[in-house]
C-alpha positions as CSV (number, residue, x, y, z in Angstrom):
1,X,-5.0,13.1,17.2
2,X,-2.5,16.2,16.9
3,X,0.2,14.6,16.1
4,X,3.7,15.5,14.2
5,X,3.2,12.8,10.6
6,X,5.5,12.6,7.9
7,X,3.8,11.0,4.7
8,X,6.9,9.9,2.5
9,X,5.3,9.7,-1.5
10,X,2.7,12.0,-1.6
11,X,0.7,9.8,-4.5
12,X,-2.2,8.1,-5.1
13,X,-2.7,7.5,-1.8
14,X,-0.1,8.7,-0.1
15,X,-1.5,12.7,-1.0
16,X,-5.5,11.8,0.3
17,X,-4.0,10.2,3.3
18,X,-2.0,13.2,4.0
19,X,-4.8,15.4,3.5
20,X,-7.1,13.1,5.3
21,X,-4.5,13.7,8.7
22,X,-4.2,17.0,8.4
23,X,-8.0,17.2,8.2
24,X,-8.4,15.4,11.8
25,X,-6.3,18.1,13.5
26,X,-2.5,16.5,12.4
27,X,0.3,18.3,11.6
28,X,1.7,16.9,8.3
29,X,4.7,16.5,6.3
30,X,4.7,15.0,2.9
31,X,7.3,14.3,0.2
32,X,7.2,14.4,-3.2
33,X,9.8,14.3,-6.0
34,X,8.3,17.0,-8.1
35,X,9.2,20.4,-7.6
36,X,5.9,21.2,-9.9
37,X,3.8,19.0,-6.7
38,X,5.3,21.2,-3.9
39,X,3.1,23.8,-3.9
40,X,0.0,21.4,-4.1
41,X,1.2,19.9,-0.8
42,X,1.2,23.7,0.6
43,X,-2.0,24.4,-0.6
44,X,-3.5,21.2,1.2
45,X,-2.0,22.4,4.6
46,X,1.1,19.7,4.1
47,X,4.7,20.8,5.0
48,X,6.0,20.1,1.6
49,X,9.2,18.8,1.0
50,X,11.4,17.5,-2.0
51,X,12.8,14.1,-1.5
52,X,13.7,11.2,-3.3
53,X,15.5,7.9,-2.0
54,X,18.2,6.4,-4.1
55,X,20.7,3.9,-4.3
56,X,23.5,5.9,-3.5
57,X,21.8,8.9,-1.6
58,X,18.6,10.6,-0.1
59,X,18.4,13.8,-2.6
60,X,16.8,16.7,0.1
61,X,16.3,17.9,3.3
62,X,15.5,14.4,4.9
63,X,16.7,15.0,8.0
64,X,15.0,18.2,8.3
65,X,12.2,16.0,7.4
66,X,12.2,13.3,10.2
67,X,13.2,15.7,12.6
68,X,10.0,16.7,14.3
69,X,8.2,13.2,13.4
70,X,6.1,11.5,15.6
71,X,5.1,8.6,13.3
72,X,6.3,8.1,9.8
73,X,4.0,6.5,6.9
74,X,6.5,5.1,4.3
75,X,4.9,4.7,1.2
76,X,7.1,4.4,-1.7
77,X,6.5,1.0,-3.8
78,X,9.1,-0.7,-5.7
79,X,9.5,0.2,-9.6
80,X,10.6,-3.0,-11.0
81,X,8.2,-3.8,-13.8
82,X,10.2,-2.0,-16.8
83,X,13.2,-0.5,-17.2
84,X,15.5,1.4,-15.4
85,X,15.1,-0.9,-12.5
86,X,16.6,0.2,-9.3
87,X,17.5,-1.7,-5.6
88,X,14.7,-1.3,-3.7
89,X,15.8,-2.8,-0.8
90,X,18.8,-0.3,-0.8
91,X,17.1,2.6,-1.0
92,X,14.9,2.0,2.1
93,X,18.1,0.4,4.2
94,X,19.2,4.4,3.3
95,X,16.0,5.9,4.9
96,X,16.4,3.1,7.5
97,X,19.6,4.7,8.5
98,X,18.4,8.2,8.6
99,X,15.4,7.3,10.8
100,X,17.8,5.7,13.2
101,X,19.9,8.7,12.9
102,X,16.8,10.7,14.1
103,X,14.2,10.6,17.2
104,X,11.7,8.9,15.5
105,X,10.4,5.8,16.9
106,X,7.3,5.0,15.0
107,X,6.8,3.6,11.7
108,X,4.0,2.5,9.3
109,X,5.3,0.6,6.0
110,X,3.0,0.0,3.3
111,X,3.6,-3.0,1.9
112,X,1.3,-6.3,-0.1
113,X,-0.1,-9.0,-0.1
114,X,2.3,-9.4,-3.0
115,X,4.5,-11.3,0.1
116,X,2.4,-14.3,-0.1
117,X,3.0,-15.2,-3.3
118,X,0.8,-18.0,-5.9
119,X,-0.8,-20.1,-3.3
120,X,-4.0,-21.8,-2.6
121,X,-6.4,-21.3,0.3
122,X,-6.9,-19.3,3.2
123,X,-4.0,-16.5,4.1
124,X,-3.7,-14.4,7.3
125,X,-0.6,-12.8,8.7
126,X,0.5,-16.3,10.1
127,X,0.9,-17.6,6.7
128,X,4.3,-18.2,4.9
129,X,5.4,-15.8,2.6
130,X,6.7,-16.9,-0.4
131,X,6.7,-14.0,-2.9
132,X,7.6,-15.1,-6.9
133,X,7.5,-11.6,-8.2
134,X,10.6,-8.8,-8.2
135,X,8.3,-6.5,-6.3
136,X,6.9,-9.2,-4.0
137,X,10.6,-9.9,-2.7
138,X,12.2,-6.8,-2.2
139,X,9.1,-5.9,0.1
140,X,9.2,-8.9,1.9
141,X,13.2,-8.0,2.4
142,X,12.3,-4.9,3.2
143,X,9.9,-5.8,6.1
144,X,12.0,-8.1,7.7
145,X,14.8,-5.1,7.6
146,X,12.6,-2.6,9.7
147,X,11.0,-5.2,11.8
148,X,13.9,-6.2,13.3
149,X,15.3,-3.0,13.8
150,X,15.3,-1.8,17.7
151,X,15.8,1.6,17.0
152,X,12.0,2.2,16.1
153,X,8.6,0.5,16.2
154,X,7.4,-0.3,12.8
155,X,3.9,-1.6,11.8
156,X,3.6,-3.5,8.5
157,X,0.6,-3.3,6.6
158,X,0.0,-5.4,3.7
159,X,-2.7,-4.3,1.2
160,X,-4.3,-6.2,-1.4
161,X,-4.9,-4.9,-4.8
162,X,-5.8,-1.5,-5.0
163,X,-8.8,0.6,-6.1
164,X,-10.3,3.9,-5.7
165,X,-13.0,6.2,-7.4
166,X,-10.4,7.1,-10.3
167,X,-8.4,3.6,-10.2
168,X,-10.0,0.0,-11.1
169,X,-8.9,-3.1,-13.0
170,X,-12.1,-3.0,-15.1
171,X,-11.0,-0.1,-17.0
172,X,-8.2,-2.1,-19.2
173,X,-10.5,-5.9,-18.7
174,X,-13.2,-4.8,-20.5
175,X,-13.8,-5.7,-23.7
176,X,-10.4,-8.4,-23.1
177,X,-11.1,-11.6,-24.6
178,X,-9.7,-15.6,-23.5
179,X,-8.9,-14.1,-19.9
180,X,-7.7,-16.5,-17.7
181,X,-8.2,-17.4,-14.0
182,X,-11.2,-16.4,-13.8
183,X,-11.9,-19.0,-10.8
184,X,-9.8,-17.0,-8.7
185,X,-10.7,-15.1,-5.7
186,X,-10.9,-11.1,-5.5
187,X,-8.3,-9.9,-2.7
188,X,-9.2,-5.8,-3.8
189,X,-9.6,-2.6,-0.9
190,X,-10.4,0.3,-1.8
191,X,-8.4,3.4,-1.4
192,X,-10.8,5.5,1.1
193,X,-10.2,1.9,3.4
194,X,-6.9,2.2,3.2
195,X,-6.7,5.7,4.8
196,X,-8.8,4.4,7.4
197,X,-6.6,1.5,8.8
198,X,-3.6,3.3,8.8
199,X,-5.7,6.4,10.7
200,X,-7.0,3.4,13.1
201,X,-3.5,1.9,13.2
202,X,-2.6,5.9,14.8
203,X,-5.4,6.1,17.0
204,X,-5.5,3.0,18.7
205,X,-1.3,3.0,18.9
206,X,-1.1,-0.4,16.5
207,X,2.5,-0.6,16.6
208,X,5.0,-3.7,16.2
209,X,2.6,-5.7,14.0
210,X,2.0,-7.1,10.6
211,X,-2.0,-6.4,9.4
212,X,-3.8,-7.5,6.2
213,X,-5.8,-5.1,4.3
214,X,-8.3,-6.6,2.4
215,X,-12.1,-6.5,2.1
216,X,-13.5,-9.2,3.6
217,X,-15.7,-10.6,0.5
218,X,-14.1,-12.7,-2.1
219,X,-16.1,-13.0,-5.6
220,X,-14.2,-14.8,-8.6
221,X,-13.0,-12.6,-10.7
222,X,-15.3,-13.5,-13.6
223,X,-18.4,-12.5,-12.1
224,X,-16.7,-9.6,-10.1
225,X,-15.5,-8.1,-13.4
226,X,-18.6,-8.6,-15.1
227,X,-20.6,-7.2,-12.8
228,X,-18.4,-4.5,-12.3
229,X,-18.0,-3.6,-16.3
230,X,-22.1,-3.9,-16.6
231,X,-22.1,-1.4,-13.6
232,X,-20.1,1.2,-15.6
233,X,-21.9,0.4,-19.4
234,X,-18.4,-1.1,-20.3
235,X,-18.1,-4.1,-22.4
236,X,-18.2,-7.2,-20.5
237,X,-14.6,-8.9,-20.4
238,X,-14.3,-12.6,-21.5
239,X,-12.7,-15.3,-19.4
240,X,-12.1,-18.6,-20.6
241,X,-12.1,-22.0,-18.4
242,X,-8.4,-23.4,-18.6
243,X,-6.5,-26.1,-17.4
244,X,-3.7,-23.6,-15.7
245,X,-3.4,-23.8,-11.4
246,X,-5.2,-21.2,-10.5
247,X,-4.3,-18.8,-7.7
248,X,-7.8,-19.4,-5.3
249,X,-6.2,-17.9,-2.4
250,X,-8.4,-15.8,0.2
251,X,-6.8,-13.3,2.2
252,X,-8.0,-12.6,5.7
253,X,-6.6,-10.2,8.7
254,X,-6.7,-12.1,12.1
255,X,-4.5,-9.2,14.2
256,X,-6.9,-6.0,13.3
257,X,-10.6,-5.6,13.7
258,X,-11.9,-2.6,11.2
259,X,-15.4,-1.8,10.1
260,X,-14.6,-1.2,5.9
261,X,-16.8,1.4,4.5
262,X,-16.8,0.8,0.5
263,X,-17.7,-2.6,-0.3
264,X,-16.7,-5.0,-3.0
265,X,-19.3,-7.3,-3.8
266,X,-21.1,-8.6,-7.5
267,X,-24.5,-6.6,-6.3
């Protein structure tokens, strides 16, 4: 590859994806708004740097940042499920400006399924998007700002619900009793998957489109949770049959062909 990547939010995923780059020959640049992180990002080969996007500013040295980018991997999620809130939308228009500002012209934004909202039935990237959460909105605003911006190229990728070897619903569901929707479908990929559409995204030059990222096996969520918690010797959650519309919604990507590697199944 050798390319010049900036990874903006070096987290969860954002720090084994940046590692993950700079393993397969990359150059790397990764943010972080911890001055305690910066010399964890050092120590993994990253170009460290301190940045944080807000509604009035950029705090740091974004511009020495995006400078030298190639590609850009935005990765910072919306914070509205408690207090302080904050303007999501804003604080990516501000980035939005700085890329234009710069020579960029490629850009990956991490975004979710979120977009699609409570619906029923088969989704793909064709589908309407009709978020009904906060979160769900503000991304959906914030992909139609960056796709239609000329200046740079950016590729959307929304990811289903999120696991990894340190990260998994089961670990607050167990034991839960009178869960609902249970008939519901599992939309889930896991983190290592992740990393390896955005590196295929790269590779094969994926740029100007909106891709789904989710394994492609649905369980219901009662017998994927209850497998999962007898997996782990945790207490099997309870679900309860209700009378409540349940979300059976299946999530498939039509646009990108990838091989996942860590499946989610009831076996």
């Amino acid at each position: 590859m050798n390319k010049q990547i900036g990874v903006l939010g070096c987290g969860w995923l954002g720090l084994p994806l940046a590692k993950h780059l700079v393993d397969q020959g990359n150059i790397v640049f990764g943010t972080t708004t911890s001055s305690k992180k910066l010399f964890e990002l050092q120590q993994a080969r990253i170009k460290p740097f301190q940045i944080e996007l807000g509604e009035e500013q950029i705090s740091g040295d974004i511009n020495g940042f995006l400078q030298d980018l190639e590609i850009l991997i935005l990765n910072i999620p919306p914070k509205l499920r408690k207090p302080p809130f904050e303007d999501y939308v804003l604080k990516i228009k501000h980035l939005k400006d700085k890329i234009i500002d710069s020579r960029l012209k490629k850009v990956i934004f991490i975004s979710s399924t979120s977009v699609y909202g409570d619906v029923t039935g088969e989704i793909t990237e064709e589908s309407k998007t009709s978020p009904n959460t906060k979160s769900g909105k503000a991304l959906l605003e914030c992909e139609q700002m960056l796709a239609q911006e000329q200046n740079f190229n950016t590729t959307i990728l929304r990811f289903g619900g999120l696991i990894g070897k340190d990260r998994h619903p089961i670990t607050f569901l167990s034991g839960k009793k009178n869960l609902t929707n249970g008939d519901d479908f599992i939309n889930l990929i896991h983190q290592n998957d992740c990393i390896g559409i955005i590196e295929k995204v790269i590779n094969e030059e994926h740029w100007g489109k909106v891709i789904n990222g989710v394994y492609p096996n649905h369980p219901k969520k009662r017998d994927y949770y209850i497998a999962e918690a007898k997996k782990r010797n945790l207490q099997v959650p309870d679900f309860v049959n209700t009378n409540l519309k349940s979300t059976k919604k299946i999530i498939k990507s039509r646009n990108f062909r990838y091989s996942y590697s860590f499946p989610i199944t009831t076996t």
